[in-house]
DOGULO-661052 format. One record per residue: x, y, z of N, C-alpha, C in turn; residue number from 1. Coordinates in steps of 0.2 Angstrom, whole numbers, plus 5000, padded with zeros to 4 digits. Each point is the difference from the previous one (the first is absolute). Example, Ala and Ser with C-alpha at 12.3 -4.5 7.8 and 13.67 -1.06 7.14 Angstrom:
<nodes>
   nx   ny   nz  cax  cay  caz   cx   cy   cz   k
 5066 4972 5039 4996 5006 5000 5004 5006 5000   1
 4998 5005 4996 5004 5006 5001 4996 5005 5003   2
</nodes>
This chain:
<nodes>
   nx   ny   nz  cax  cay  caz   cx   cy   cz   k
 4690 5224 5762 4993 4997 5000 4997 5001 4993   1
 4997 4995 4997 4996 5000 4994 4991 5002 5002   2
 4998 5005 4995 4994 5002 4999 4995 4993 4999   3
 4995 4998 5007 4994 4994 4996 4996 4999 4995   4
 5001 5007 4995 4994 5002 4996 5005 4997 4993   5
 5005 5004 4999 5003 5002 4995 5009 4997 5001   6
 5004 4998 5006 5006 4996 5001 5005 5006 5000   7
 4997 5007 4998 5006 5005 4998 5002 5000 5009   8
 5005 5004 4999 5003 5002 5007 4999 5005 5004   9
 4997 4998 5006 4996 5006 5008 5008 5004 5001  10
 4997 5006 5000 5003 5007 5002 4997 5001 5007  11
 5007 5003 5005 4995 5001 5006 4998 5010 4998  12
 4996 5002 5001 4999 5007 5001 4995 5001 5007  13
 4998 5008 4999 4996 5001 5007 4993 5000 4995  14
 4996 4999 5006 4993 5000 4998 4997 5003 5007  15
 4999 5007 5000 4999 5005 5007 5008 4998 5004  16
 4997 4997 5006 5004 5001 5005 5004 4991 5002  17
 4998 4997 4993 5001 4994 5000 5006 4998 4994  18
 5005 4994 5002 5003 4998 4995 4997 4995 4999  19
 5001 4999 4992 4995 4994 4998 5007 5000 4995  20
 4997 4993 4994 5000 4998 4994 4995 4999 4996  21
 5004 5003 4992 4996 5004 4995 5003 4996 4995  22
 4995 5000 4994 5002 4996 4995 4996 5005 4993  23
 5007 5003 4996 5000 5006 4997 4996 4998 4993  24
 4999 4994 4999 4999 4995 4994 4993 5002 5000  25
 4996 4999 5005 4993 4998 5002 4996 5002 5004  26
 5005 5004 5003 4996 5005 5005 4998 4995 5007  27
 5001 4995 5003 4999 4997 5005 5005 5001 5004  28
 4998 5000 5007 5003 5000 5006 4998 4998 5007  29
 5008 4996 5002 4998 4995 5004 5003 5003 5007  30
 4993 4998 5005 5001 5002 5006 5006 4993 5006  31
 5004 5001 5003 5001 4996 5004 4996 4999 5006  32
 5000 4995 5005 4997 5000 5008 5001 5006 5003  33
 5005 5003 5001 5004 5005 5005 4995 5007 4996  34
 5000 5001 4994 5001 5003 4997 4989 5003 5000  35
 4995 4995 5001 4994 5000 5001 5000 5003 5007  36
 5002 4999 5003 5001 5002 5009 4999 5006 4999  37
 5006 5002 4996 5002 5008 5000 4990 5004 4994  38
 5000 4997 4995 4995 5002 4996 4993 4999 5006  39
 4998 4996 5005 4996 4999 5004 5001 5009 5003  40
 5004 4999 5002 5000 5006 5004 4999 5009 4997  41
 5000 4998 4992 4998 5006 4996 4994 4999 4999  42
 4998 4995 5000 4993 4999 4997 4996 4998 5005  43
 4994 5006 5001 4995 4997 5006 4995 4995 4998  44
 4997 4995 5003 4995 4999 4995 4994 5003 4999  45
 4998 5005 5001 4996 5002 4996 5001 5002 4993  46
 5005 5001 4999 5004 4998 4993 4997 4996 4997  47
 5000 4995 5001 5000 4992 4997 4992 4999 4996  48
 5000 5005 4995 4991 5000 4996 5003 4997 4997  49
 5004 4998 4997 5000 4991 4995 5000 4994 5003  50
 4995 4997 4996 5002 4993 5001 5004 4995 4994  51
 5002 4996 5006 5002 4993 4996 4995 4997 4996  52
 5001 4996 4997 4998 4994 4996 5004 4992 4999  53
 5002 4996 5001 5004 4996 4999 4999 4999 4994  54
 5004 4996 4996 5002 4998 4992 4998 4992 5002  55
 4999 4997 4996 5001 4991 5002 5006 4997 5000  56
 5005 5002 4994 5006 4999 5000 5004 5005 5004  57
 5006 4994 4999 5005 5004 5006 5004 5006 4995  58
 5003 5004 5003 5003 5007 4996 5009 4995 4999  59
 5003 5006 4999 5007 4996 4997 5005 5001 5007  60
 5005 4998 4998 5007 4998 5004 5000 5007 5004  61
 5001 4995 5007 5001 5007 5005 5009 5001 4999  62
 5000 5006 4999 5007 5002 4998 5004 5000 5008  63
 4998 4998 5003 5007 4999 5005 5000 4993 5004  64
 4995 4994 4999 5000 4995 5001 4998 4995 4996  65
 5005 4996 5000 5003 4995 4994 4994 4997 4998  66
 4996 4997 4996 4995 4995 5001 4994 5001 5000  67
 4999 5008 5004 4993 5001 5003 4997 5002 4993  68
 4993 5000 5002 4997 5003 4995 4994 5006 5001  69
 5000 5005 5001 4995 5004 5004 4991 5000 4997  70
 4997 4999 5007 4992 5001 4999 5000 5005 4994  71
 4996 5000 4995 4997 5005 4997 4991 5003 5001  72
 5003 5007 4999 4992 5003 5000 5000 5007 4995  73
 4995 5005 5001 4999 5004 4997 4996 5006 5006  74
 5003 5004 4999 4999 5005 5003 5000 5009 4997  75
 4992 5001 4997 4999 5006 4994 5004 4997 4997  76
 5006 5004 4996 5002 5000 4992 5006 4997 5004  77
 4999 4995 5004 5010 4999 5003 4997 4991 5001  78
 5007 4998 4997 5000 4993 5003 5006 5000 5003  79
 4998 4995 5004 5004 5000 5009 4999 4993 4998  80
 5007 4999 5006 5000 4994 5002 5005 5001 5007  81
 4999 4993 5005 5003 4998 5008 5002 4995 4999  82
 5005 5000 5002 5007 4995 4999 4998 4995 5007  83
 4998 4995 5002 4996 4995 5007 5007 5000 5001  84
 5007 4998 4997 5005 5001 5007 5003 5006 5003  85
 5001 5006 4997 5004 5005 5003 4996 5005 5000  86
 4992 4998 4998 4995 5006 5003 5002 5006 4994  87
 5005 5000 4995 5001 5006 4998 4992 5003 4995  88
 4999 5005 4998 4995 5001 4994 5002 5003 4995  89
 4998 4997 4994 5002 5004 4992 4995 5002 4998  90
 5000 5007 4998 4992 5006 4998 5003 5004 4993  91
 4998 4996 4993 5001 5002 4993 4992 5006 4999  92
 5000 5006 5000 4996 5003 5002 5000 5004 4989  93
 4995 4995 4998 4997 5004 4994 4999 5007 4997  94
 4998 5002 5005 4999 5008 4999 5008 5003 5002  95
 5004 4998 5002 5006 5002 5004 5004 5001 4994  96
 5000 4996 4994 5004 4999 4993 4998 5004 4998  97
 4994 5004 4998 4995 5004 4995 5002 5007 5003  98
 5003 5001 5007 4999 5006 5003 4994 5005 5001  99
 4994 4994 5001 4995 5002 5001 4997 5000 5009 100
 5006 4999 5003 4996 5001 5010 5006 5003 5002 101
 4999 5000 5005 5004 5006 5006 5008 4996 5003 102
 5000 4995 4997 5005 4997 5000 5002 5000 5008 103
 5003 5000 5003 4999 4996 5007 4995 5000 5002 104
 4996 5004 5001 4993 5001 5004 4998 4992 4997 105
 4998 5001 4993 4996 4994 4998 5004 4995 5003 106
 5005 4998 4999 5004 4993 5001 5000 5000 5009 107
 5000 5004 5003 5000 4999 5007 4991 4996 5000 108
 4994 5002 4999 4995 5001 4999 4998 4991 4999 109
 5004 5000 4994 5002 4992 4998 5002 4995 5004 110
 5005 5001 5005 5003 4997 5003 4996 5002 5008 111
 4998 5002 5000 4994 5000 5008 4995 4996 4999 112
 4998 4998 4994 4994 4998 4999 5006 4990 4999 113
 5004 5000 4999 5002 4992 4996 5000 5000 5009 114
 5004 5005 5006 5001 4998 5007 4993 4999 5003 115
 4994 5003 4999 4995 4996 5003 4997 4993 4999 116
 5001 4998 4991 4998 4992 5000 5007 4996 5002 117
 5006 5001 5001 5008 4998 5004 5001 5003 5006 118
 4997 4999 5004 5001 5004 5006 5009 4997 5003 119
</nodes>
């Protein structure tokens, strides 16, 4: 799988108690469907003090579906985007390169908040 941001290539690693894909280029990483299910279940929502924002343009190529192009938005210092066929979500978390947040805390944080405007 190709990174939407940057084209470099997705590493799976853990992220908690989740396997995801990581893109070592640019610090972004992409959630699967299957894969949110399981994040739902760590993440309450009262977690969810971020909000979305939509972008007006669309974000870049969902790396697992040919063609697609996923919604973009902004979420704090992360841009995210939803892939409308396979539901997946990609979250490039700015602070996350600088080594300035809690690094999963934060990115979970991020992706509770892109699951309430994507339910």
């Amino acid at each position: 799988m190709k990174c939407p941001d940057c084209q470099s290539g997705l590493r799976k690693t853990e992220l908690g108690d989740v396997e995801v894909d990581h893109c070592q280029a640019c610090g972004g990483t992409w959630f699967d469907q299957g894969e949110l299910e399981r994040v739902r279940q760590s993440v309450g929502a009262s977690d969810a003090r971020l909000r979305f924002t939509p972008t007006d343009g669309p974000g870049g190529p969902c790396p697992r579906c040919v063609g697609a192009r996923l919604a973009g938005g902004v979420v704090a210092a992360a841009s995210v985007g939803r892939c409308p066929r396979c539901k997946g979500i990609w979250v490039r978390n700015a602070q996350e390169r600088s080594g300035s947040t809690d690094g999963i805390g934060a990115t979970l944080q991020i992706v509770a908040a892109v699951l309430e405007c994507f339910p």
